[in-house]
N, C-alpha and C positions, 0 to 999 in steps of 0.2 A: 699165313693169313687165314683169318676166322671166315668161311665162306657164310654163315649164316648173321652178319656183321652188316650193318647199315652201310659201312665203311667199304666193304668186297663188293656188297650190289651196286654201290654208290658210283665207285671207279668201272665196273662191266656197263652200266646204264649212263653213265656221261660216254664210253666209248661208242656205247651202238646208237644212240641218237644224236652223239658232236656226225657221227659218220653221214647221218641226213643234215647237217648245219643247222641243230637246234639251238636259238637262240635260250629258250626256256632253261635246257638242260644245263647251260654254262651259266646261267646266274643262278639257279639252284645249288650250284657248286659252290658261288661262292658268300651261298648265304651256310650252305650245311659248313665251308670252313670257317668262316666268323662263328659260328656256333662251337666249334670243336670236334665237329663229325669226322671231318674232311683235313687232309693234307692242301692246302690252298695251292701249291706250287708243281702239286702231284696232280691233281685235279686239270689243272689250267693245260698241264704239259698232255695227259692225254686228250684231254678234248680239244688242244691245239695238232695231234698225229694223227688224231682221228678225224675231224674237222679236213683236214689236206690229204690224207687215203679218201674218203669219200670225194672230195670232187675231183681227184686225179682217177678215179674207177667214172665217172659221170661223165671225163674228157674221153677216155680210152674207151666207154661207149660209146658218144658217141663219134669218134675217130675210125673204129672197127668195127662197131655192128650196129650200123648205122637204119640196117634195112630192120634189123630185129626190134628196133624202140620205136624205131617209126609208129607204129600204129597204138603207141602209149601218149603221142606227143600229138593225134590228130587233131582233135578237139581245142588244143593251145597254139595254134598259128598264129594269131594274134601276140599271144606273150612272147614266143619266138621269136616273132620279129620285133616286139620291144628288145627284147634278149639283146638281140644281134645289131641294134641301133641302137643301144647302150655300149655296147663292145667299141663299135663304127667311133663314135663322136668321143668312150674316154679311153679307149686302147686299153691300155694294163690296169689304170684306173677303176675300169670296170671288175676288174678282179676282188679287189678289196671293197667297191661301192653292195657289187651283189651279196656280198655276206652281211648286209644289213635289213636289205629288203626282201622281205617273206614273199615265198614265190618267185623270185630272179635267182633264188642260191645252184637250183637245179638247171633252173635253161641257160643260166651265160657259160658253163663249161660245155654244156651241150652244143650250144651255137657256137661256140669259139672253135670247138672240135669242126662242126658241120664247115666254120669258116675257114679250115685247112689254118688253122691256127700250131706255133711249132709246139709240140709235145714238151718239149725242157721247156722252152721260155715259159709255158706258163707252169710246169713245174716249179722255176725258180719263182716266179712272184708268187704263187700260188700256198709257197713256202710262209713268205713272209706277208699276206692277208692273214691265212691263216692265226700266223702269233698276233695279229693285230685283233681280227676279230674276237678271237679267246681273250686278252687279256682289255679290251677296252669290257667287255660285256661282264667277264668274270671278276673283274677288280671294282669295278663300279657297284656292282653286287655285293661283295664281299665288304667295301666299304660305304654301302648306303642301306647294309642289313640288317640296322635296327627301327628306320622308317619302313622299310619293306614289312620285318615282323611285325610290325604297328601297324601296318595297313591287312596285313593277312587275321591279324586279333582284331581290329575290325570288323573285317568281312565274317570272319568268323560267329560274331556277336550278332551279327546284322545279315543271315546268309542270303536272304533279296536281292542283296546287292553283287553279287558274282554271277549272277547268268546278266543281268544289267551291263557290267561290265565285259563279259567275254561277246557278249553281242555287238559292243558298240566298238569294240577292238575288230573283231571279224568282221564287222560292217562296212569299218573305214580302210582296213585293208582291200576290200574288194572294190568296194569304191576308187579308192587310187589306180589298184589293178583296171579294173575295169578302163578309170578314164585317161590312162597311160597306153592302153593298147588301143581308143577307138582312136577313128579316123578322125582329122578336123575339117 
């Protein structure tokens, strides 16, 4: 493999950001394989091993060093214990729900760990979120990526409109964030 290849960076940068649960970096995937960049079935597999090492390293933090992240996590007690009353009300459900929502990807293995939750079991679903999340994100990409490229030649043409857009994405994410963790 040609390391200086779109193709080499492509497969190393979907593993080190599937490892955070990027939802960006798996539909990127599979718009570069509908282009022909990308192996579409290579792509999906690692950001589906990478995607489930990252939050089986997030449970096993916070499982065994519990004291050491602590004071990365002070400031989100509030999301935490969304975390953990997400966990409470869909059990395993919540496994597969938090790989959708930006900001829960990280605290529900956290909190599942903190909740003396069993190490395998959530290995075993943890397995199969995983393939779920990669291929609902990356296949939906892969085949809605010629609106997507229409909409990026757009924005292209029209650059005004992507801080427009990335504000009102980040906006309404905090906003939900926000009104899921206040009290009522």
């Amino acid at each position: 493999m040609d390391f200086t290849s779109l193709e080499a960076w492509g497969y190393l940068a979907i593993a080190f950001f599937s490892f955070g649960g990027s939802l960006v970096i798996v539909a990127a995937a599979g718009v570069f394989s509908y282009l022909g960049k990308m192996d579409l079935m290579t792509a999906l597999a690692v950001a589906a091993v990478s995607n489930f090492l990252g939050d089986m390293f997030l449970f096993y933090m916070g499982k065994y060093h519990k004291k050491s992240i602590q004071p990365y996590f002070a400031k989100h007690k509030r999301k935490i214990a969304f975390a953990t009353l997400l966990m409470r009300k869909y059990g395993v459900w919540a496994i597969f729900i938090k790989k959708f929502i930006y900001g829960m990807k990280t605290l529900v293995p956290l909190s599942m760990a903190l909740a003396k939750y069993d190490f395998k079991k959530f290995g075993f679903y943890n397995v199969f979120a995983s393939i779920v999340f990669v291929s609902v994100v990356g296949l939906s990409a892969f085949y809605s990526s010629e609106a997507i490229i229409g909409i990026f030649s757009y924005i292209k043409a029209n650059p005004w409109i992507a801080p427009l857009i990335l504000f009102s994405v980040l906006g309404s994410v905090w906003f939900f964030l926000e009104r899921m963790t206040k009290k009522n």
